[in-house]
N, C-alpha and C positions, 0 to 999 in steps of 0.2 A: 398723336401720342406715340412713345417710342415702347423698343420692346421689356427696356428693363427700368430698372429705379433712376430715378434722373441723380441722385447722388451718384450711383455706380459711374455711369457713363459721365459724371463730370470730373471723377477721381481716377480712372484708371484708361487706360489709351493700348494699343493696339503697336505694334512697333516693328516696323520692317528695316532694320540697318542694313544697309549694303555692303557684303563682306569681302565683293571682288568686282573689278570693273573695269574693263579695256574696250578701246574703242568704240565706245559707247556715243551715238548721234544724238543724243540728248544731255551730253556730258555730265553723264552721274559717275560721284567716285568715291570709291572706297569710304564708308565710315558715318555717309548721308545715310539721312532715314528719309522713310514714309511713313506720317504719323496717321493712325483711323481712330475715332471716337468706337464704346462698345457697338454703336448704332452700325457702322462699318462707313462712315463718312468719313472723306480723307480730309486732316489739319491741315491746309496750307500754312498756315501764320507758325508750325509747329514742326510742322517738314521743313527737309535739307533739303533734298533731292530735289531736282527738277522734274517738272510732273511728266511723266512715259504714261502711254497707254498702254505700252504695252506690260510693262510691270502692274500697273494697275490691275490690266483686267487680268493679268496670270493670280495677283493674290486675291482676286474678290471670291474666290471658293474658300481658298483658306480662312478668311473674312466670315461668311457664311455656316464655316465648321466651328470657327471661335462661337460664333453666336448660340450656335445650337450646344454646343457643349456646356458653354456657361449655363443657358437655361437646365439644363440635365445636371447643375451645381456640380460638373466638371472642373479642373480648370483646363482654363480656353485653349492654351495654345498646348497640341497634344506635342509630348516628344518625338513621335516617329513622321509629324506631319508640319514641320518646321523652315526647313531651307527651297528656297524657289530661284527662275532664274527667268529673263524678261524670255520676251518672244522671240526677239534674235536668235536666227539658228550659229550668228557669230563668223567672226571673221573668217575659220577653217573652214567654214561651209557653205562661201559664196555669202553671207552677211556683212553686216556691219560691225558687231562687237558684242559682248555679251553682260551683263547686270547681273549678278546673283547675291539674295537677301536670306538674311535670319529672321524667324519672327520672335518678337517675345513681348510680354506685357507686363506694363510700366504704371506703378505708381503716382500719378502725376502732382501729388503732394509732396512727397520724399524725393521724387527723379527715381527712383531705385528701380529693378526689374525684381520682381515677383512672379511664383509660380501660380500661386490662386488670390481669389477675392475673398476677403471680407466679405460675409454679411451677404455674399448670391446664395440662390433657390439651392436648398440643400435636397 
């Protein structure tokens, strides 16, 4: 059983668009997402991106702070804890390239992006 209303999490999605990307070994670029269920499971059928682990696990805290915030009838994605960037230390530093994402969270009835939910724990 999951953590919130299964309405919630079948209406509203988690959204990592990727706002900059150079040389990137996983050829992510500009404008792909990474979609997550409120559960914090990633959408493949729903993402752009090609799947990084290391983007991944840089946003599974962020993922964890949505969660927690929604149940504290927050909304999830806080403003000051938003843009991430993969694991690559990037090409000026002996790397490969670097991945950097927005989060924000997506209506997935409308497509729209919204600040808060509907009808979460007040």
């Amino acid at each position: 059983m999951g953590r919130f209303d299964p309405a919630l999490v079948a209406r509203y999605a988690i959204v990592a668009r990727v706002t900059r990307a150079f040389f990137c070994a996983n050829h992510i670029n500009a404008g792909e997402e990474f979609v997550f269920d409120l559960e914090g499971r990633l959408l493949p059928d729903q993402s752009t991106a090609n799947f990084c682990i290391g983007m991944i696990s840089k946003l599974h805290p962020a993922i964890l702070m949505a969660q927690d915030r929604l149940a504290e009838g927050l909304a999830p994605i806080s403003p000051s804890f938003r843009h991430f960037d993969c694991f690559d230390t990037g090409i000026d530093h002996g790397g490969t390239g670097k991945v950097y994402v927005a989060l924000s969270l997506r209506d997935r009835i409308s497509g729209q992006t919204v600040e808060r939910i509907e009808g979460a724990p007040a």
